[in-house]
C-alpha positions in Angstrom: 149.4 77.7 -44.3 152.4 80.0 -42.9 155.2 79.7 -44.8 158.3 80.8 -43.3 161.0 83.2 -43.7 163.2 81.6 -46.6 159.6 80.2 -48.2 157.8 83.6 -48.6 157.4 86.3 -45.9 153.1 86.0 -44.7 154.5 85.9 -40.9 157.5 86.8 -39.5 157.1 88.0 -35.7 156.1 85.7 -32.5 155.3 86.9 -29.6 154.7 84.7 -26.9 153.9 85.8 -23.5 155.5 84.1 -20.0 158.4 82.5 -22.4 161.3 82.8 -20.0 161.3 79.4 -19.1 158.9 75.8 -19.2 156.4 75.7 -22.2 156.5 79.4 -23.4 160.0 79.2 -23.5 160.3 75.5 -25.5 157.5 77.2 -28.3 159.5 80.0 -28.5 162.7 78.3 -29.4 160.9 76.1 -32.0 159.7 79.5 -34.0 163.0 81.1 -33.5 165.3 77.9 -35.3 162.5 78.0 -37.9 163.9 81.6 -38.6 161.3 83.8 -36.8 161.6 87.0 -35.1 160.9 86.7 -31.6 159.8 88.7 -28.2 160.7 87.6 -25.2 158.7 88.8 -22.6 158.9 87.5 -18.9 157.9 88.9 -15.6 161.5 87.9 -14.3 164.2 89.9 -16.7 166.8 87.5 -15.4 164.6 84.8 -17.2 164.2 87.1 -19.9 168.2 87.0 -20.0 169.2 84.0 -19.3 166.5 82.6 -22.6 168.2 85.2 -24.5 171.0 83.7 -24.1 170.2 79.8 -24.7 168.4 81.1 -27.8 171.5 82.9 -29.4 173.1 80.9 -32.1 169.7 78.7 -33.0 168.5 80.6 -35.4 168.7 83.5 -37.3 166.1 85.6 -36.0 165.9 89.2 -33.9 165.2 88.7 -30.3 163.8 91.6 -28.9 163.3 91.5 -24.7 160.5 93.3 -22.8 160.0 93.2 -18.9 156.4 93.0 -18.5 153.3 91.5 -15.6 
């Protein structure tokens, strides 16, 4: 069972591949309002950017951004 942030620290850090937009994006946002740290990582960095920015205020999390194919 993963417990979360606040309930004991077993996992902390999501990274989730393609999560600028669409699906990646939506499972992204759940971890990161549950208090996860999260990576952003997008072929497009104005995807990258413009998820960064929807995310900012949900949670209480790091987001970290990386460009990558």
């Amino acid at each position: 069972m993963i417990k979360y942030r606040n309930g004991g620290d077993i996992m902390n850090n999501v990274v989730i591949t393609g999560n600028g937009r669409g699906f990646g994006y939506a499972m992204t946002e759940l971890f990161y309002e549950k208090g996860f740290d999260v990576v952003l990582c997008d072929i497009s960095k104005e995807a990258i950017e413009e998820a960064k920015g929807k995310l900012m205020g949900k949670g209480n999390g790091k987001i970290v951004t990386h460009q990558c194919d």
